[in-house]
C-alpha positions in Angstrom: 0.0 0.0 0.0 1.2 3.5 -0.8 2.2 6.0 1.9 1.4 10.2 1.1 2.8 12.8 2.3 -0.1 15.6 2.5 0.8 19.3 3.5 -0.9 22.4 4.0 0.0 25.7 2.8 -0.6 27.8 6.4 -0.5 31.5 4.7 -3.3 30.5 2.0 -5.7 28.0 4.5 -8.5 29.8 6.1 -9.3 27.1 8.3 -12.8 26.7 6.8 -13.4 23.0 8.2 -14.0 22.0 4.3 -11.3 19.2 4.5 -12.1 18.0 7.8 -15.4 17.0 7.1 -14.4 15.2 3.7 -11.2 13.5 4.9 -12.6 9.5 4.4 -9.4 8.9 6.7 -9.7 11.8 9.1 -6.3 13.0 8.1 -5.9 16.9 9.3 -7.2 18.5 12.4 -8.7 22.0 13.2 -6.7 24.7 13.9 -6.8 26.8 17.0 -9.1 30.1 16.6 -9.2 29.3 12.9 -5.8 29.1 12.3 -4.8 26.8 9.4 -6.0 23.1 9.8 -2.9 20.9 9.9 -2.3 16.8 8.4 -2.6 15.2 12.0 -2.6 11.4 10.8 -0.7 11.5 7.7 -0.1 7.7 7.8 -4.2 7.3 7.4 -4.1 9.3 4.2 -5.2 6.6 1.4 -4.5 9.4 -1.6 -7.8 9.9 -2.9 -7.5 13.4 -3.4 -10.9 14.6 -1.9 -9.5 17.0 0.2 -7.6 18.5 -2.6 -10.0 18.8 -5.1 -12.8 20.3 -2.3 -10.5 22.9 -0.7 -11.8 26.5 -1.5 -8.2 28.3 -1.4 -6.6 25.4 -2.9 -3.6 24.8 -0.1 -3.5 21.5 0.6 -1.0 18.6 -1.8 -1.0 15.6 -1.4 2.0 13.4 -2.8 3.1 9.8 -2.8 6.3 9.0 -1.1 8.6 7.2 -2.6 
């Protein structure tokens, strides 16, 4: 199975909550006083993109190691 690394740009995210509630894997958790949300279980990320493709400031990448 394939490992991703997923990171979030911090100066573009507006912690809107958009990825949080899409994550199948429950990858990133919310940020403190909406501060950027950050990749919290990286190792649950299964690569399917959803996050990416649903983000409204388009911040978040998600790449497979290796």
């Amino acid at each position: 199975m394939a490992s991703f690394s997923v990171s979030v740009d911090a100066l573009l995210c507006t912690g809107c909550g958009t990825c949080l509630e899409i994550c199948p894997s429950g990858v990133f958790s919310p940020g403190e006083g909406g501060d950027a949300v950050r990749p919290e279980c990286e190792e649950g990320c299964v690569g399917c993109l959803l996050c990416v493709e649903s983000c409204p400031e388009s911040c978040l990448r998600v790449e497979a190691k290796g």
